[in-house]
N, C-alpha and C positions, 0 to 999 in steps of 0.2 A: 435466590440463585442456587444452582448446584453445588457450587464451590464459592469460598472466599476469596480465589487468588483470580484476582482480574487484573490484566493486562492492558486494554484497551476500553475504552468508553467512547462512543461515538453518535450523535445527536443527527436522525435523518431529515432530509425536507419535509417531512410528514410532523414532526415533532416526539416520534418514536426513540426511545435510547438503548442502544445495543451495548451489549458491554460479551468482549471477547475472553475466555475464562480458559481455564486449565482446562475443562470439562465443556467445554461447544461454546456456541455460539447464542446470546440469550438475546430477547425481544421483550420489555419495558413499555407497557402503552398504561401504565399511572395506574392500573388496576391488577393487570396480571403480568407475569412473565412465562415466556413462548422461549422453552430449550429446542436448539438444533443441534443433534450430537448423534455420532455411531454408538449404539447399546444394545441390546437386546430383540428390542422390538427394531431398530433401524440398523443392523450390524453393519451394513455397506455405504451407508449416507454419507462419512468424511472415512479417509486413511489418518485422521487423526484428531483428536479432538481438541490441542491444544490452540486458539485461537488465538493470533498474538496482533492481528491489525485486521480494518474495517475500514471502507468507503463507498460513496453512494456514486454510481453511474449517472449521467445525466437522465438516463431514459428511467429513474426510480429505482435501480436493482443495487440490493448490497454485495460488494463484494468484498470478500477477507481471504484471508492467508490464513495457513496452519504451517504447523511444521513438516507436512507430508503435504503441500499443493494449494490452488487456489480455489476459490469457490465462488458463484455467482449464485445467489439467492435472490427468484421472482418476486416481489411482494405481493403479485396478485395472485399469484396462485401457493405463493410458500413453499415453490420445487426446488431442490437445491441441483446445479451441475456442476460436475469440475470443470477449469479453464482451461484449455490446452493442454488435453495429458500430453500431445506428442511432443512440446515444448518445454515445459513446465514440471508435468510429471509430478515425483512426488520431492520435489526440491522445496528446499523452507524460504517460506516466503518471510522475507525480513520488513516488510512496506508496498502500501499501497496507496496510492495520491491520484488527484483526476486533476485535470487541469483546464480551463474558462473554457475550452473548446469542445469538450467532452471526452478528451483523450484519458485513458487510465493508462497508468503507468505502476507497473509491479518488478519489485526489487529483492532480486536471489543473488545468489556469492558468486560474484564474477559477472554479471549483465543485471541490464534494466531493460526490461519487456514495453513495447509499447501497442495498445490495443485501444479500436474504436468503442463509443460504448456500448455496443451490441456484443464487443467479446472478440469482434475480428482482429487478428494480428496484424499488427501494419508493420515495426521495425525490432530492435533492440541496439541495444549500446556495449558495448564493454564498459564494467567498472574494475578500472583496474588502474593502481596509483603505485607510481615505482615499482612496478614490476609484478605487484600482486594485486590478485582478486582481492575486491573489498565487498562490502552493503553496500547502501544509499541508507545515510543516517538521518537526511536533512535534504527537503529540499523543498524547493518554494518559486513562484511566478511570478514576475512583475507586470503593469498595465503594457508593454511591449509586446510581452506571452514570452519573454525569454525566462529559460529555467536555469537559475541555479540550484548547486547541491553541492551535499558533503558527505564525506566517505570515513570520516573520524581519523582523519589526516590532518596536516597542515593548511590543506590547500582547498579551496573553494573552486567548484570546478561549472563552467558554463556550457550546456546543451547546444552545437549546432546541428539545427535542422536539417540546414541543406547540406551539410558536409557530411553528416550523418557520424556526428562524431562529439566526443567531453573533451572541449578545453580546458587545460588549468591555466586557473588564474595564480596572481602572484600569492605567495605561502604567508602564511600569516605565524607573528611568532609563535601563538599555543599551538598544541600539540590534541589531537583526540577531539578537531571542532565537530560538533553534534549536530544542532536544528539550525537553520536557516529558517529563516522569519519575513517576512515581505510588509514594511511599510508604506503603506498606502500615502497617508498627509505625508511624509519626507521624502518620498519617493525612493527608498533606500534600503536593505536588507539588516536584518540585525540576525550575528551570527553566536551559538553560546560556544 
């Protein structure tokens, strides 16, 4: 790897493992590693190379977050684009999640972007808990396709679709709750 400081690891339908680095974005196929980073020979490729999250579209493309914007990387042709600069830009992407339908969903300070997996925009959300912008620190889908998430609040907050809006649910007593977890057999979430 270019660097020791990895962030992220994430395992593709292909059985590929990318792991997100202070220093790009790397590609793992058991023999080599394949860097994707702005340097010399690619100065313009990312606004930044620090990668801090990774997820696969349904349609096979990875896409990550840096601290300067989002990226869609082809797998068959290995081209990288940005996501919505007009949107997006170069804001830090805190999280990126796709969900059974093939919606991706990307998490900057203050909204949650939602995009089909071609990359089209379809909505966004405010994340905003008492008053302030937060992340999405946590969030996860059950067999219904309703999402929860967490904002490293009190409070666990539920996606309405048609309202087009984050309900909060009731506050739980800790303080700073993280990942939300989706049990499958108990039909139930598990929150840290």
């Amino acid at each position: 790897l270019p660097v020791n400081a990895i962030h992220v690891a994430f395992k593709d339908s292909e059985g590929y493992i990318w792991y997100g680095t202070v220093n790009g974005l790397c590609r793992d196929d058991g023999y080599d590693i394949k860097v994707f980073r702005s340097d010399i020979h690619t100065p313009e490729l990312l606004k930044d190379n620090l990668v801090g999250c990774i997820a696969e579209s349904l349609t096979g493309n990875i896409w990550f977050g840096t601290d300067k914007g989002a990226y869609v990387l082809n797998k068959s042709t290995y081209t990288i684009k940005p996501l919505d600069e007009m949107r997006i830009g170069e804001k830090r992407i805190a999280a990126i999640y796709t969900t059974n339908n093939g919606d991706m969903w990307i998490s900057c300070f203050g909204v949650l972007y939602r995009y089909d997996s071609n990359g089209v925009y379809l909505d966004s959300f405010p994340i905003i808990s008492n008053g302030k912008k937060m992340y999405v620190v946590g969030f996860a889908e059950n067999v219904d396709k309703e999402i929860y998430l967490t904002m490293g609040t009190k409070q666990v907050f539920r996606i309405d679709l048609e309202q087009k809006r984050m309900e909060p649910l009731d506050e739980l007593q800790n303080n700073n709750l993280t990942e939300v977890v989706y049990d499958i057999t108990r039909n139930a979430f598990w929150i840290s």
